[in-house]
N, C-alpha and C positions, 0 to 999 in steps of 0.2 A: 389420419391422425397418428396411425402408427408409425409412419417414416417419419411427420412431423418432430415426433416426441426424440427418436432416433437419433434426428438430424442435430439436434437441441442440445442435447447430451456431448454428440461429440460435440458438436462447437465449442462447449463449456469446457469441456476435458482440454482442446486444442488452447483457450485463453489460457487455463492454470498453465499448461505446460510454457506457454510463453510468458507468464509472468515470473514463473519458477528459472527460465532462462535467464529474465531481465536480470534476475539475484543475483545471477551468479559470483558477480565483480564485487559485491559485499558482504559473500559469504566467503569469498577467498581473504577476505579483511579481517576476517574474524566473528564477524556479523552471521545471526542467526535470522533467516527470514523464513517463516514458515506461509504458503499459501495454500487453501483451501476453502472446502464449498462448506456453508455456513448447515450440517446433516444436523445439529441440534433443535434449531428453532425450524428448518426442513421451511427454511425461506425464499432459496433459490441464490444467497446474497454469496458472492467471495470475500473471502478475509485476507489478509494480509499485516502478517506482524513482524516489527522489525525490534531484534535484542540483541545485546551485546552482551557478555559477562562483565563487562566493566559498563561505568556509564558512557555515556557517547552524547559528543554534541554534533551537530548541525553543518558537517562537514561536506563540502561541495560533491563526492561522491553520495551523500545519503539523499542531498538534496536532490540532485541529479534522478537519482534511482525515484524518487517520491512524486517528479514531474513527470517522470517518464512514464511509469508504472498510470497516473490516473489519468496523464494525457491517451494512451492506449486503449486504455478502460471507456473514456470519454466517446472516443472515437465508436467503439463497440457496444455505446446504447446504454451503458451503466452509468448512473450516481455515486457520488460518493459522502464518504463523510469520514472524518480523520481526527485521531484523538491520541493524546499523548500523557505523561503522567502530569502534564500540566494543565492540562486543558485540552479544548477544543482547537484544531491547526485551523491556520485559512489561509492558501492559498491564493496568491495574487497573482497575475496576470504576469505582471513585471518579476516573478521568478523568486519574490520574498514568500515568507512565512514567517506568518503572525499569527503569536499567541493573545491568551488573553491580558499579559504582563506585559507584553512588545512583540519586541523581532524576534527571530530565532536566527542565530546568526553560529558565526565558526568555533568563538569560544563558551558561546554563555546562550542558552543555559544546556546544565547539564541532562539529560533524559535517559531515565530506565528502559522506557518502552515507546515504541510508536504503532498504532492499530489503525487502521484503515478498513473499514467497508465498501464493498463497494456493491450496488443495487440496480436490479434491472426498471 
C-alpha cells in the first residue's frame, strides 16, 4: 500500500504539472490560470481557474485551453464540473459552450472568472 500511495501522488503531481503546461499559451496572454489540488476540503479534486484583470470573453484560445485541459482530464479517469460567473458551463461535444442564458461565444458574454473542478 505504501508504494501504492507513492505511486498516486506522483501521478497527481505529474497531471498538475501538465496542466500548468497546457496554460502556458494564456498566461503569456495575459491570463491568470492557477492549478491546484483541492488541500482545503482534502478531497483529492484539482482546480483549475481561469482570470484576467480585465474581463475576458470566449475567445478561441480560452476555448481551446478549456477542451484541451478536460479532454486530458477525461482521458485520466476524472469528472468534471465547470462554472463561471454566470453559471453552470456545458460543454458539447461539437466544441460549443452553453450557458445557462445561451452560447458562449467570441464577443458576448463577458466573464470574470472561469472554475473548473475536476474529480476522480
Amino acid at each position: 500500500m505504501r508504494y501504492l500511495k507513492t505511486f498516486e501522488s506522483l501521478n497527481e503531481e505529474s497531471i498538475l504539472l501538465d496542466l500548468k503546461d497546457m496554460a502556458l499559451e494564456l498566461n503569456d496572454s495575459g491570463f491568470n490560470i492557477a492549478v491546484y489540488n483541492d488541500t482545503i476540503a482534502n478531497t483529492g479534486n484539482i482546480l483549475v481557474k481561469i482570470v484576467h484583470s480585465k474581463n475576458f470573453t470566449m475567445t478561441p484560445s480560452v476555448k481551446e485551453f478549456i477542451f484541451r485541459i478536460t479532454d486530458y482530464m477525461k482521458e485520466n479517469g476524472y469528472k468534471f464540473e465547470s462554472h463561471s460567473n454566470f453559471g453552470k458551463l456545458h460543454l458539447v461535444e461539437d466544441g460549443r459552450i452553453i450557458l445557462t442564458s445561451g452560447e458562449a461565444r467570441e464577443r458576448y458574454p463577458s466573464f470574470t472568472m472561469i472554475n473548473i473542478t475536476f474529480k476522480k
